[in-house]
C-alpha positions in Angstrom: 11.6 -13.2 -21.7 9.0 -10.8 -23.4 7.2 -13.6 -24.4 5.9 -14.4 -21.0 5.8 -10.3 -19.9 3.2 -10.5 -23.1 0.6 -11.5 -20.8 0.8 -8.1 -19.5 -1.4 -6.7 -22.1 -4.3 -8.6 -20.5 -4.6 -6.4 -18.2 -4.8 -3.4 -20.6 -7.7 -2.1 -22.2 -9.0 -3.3 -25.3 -9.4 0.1 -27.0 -7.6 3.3 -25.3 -7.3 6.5 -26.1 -4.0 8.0 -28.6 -1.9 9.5 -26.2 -2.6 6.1 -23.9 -2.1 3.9 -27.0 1.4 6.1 -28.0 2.9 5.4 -24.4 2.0 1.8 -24.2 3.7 1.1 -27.0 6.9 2.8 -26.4 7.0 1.4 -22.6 6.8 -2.1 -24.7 9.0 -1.5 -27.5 11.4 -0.4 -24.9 10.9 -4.4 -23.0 11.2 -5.6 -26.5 14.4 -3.9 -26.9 16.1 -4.1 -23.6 15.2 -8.1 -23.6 16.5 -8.6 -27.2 19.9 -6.8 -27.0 21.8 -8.6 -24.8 21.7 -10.0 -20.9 23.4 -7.4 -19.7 20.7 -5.2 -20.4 17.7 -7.5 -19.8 17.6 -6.7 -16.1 16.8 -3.1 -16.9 13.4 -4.5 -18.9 12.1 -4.6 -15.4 11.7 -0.6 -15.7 9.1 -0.3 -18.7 7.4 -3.1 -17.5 7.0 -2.0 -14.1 5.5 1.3 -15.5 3.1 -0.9 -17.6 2.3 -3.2 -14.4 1.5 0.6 -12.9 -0.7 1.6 -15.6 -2.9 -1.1 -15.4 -3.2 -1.0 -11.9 -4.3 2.8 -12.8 -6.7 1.7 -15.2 -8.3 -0.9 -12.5 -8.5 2.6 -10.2 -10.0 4.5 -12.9 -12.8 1.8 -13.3 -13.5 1.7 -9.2 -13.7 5.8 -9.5 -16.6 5.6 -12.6 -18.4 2.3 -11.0 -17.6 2.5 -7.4 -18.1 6.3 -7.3 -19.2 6.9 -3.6 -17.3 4.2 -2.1 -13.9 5.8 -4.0 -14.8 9.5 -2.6 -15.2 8.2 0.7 -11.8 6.3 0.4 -10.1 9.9 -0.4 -11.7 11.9 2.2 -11.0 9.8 5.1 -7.6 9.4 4.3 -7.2 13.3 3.2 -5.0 12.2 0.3 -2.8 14.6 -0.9 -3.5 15.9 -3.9 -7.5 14.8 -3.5 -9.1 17.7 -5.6 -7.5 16.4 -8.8 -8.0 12.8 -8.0 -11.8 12.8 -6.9 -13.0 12.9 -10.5 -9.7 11.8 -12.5 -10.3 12.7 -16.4 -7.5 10.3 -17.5 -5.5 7.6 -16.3 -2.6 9.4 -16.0 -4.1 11.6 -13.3 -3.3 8.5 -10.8 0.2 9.1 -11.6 0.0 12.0 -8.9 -0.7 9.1 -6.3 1.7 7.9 -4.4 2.2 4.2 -6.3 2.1 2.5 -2.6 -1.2 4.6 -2.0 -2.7 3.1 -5.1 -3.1 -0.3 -4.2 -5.0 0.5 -1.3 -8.5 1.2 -3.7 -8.4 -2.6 -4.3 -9.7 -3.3 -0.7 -13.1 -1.5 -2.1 -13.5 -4.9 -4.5 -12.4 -7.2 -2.0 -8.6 -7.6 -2.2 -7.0 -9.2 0.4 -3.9 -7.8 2.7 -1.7 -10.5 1.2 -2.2 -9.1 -2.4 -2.0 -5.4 -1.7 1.6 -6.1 0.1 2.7 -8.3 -2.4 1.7 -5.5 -5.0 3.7 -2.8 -2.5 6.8 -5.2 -2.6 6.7 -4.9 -6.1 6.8 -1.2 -5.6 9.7 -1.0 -3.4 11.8 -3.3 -4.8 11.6 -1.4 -8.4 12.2 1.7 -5.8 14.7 0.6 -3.8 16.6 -1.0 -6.4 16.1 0.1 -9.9 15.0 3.6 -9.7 17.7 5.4 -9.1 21.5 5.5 -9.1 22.5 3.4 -6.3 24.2 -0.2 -8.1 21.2 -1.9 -8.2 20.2 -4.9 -11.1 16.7 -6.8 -10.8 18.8 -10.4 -10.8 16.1 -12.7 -11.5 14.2 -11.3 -13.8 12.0 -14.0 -14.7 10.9 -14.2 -11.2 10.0 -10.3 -11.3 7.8 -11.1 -14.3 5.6 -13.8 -13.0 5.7 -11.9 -9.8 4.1 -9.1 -11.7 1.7 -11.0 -13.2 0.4 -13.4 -10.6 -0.3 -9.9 -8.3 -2.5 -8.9 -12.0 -4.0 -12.3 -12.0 -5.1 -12.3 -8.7 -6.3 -8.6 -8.8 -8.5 -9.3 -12.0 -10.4 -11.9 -9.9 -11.6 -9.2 -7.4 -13.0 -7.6 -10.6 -15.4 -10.3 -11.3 -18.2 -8.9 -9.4 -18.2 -5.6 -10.3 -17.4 -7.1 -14.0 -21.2 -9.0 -13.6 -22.9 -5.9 -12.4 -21.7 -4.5 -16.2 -23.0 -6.9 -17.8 -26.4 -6.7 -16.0 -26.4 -3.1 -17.7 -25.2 -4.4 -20.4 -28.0 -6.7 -20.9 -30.7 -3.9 -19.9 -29.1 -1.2 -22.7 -28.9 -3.8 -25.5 -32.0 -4.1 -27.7 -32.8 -7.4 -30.1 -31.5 -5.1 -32.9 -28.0 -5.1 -31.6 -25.4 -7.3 -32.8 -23.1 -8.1 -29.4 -19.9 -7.5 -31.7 -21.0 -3.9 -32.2 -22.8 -2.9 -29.0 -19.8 -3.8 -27.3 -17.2 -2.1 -29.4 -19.3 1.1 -28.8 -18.4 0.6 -24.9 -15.3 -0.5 -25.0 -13.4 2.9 -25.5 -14.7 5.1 -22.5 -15.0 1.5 -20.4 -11.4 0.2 -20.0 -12.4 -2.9 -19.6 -9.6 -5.8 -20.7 -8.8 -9.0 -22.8 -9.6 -10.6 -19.0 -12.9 -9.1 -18.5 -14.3 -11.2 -20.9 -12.5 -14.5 -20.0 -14.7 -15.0 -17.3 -18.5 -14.3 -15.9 -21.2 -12.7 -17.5 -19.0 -11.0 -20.3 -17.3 -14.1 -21.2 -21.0 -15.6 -21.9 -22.9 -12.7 -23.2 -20.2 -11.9 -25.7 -17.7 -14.6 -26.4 -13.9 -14.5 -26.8 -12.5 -11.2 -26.7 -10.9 -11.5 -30.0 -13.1 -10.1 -32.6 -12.8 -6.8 -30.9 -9.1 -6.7 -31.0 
């Protein structure tokens, strides 16, 4: 089933830094591994990739913090998050881990998403909670289902970034000079940017810079 959990990278950025790129690829050589040995140990799959599904969700929180600035401070202080002086100017993705993960999807109401999505993403949550995360008999039992469950919330979520993804390439267009070749002024962003394989499927990145691939 890794095949289809493949879309998952999507969602990840494009270029990250070493530590970031070191865990990614454990949490999916663990999927890889856990799908490939044998069905009894495919349920348990669902526990690397729910940590990926989490880490991009983190990276989409990292990019409302750096774009959405004042809107993300004001989020914090109203709801006097615990744990608010590290997370009102988070350094790495990894600082979100010290959010709740059913506080997290709350920032996506700052690009639009809708209640349905942000309890959908929350079910996610608990059922990997309730279920999976600790001792208690539990075995994700439809594990396909998970997967496209995971991926449809990611989908959905990406199309709230479409805005905020235009208003980038407005800069974009403003910092770029007749000099620059798109391939290159674009792979000097991408690092520090987070932005994804799906930022550039659709929108003004799509047709500024093309298909994502030649900066793979």
């Amino acid at each position: 089933m890794f095949e289809e959990a493949l879309e998952i990278h999507h969602y990840l950025p494009i270029r990250k830094e070493n530590t970031e790129e070191e865990y990614i690829t454990h949490l999916w050589h663990a999927v890889m591994v856990l799908d490939s040995d044998n069905e009894a140990a495919q349920p348990f799959m669902i526990m690397p990739l729910h940590l990926l599904f989490m880490l991009a969700l983190q990276y989409k929180a990292l990019r409302i913090r750096r774009e959405l600035s004042n809107d993300y401070s004001l989020a914090f202080t109203l709801r006097h998050l615990k744990n608010h002086n590290e997370l009102s100017n988070p350094t790495s993705v990894f600082d979100f881990s010290l959010l709740s993960e059913r506080t997290l999807p709350d920032l996506f109401r700052l690009i639009g998403s809708d209640e349905l999505l942000i309890k959908k993403i929350k079910k996610l949550i608990d059922y990997r909670n309730d279920n999976l995360a600790h001792a208690n008999g539990g075995i994700a039992r439809d594990v396909g289902s998970i997967i496209e469950e995971y991926l449809d919330c990611l989908r959905a979520l990406q199309k709230n970034f479409l805005k905020l993804n235009d208003v980038v390439a407005d800069k974009f267009k403003l910092e770029m000079t007749a000099d620059d070749l798109p391939s290159e002024f674009i792979e000097s962003r991408l690092l520090g940017g987070q932005l994804c394989q799906a930022d550039f499927e659709n929108g003004q990145l799509k047709d500024i810079f093309g298909a994502v691939g030649s900066y793979m």
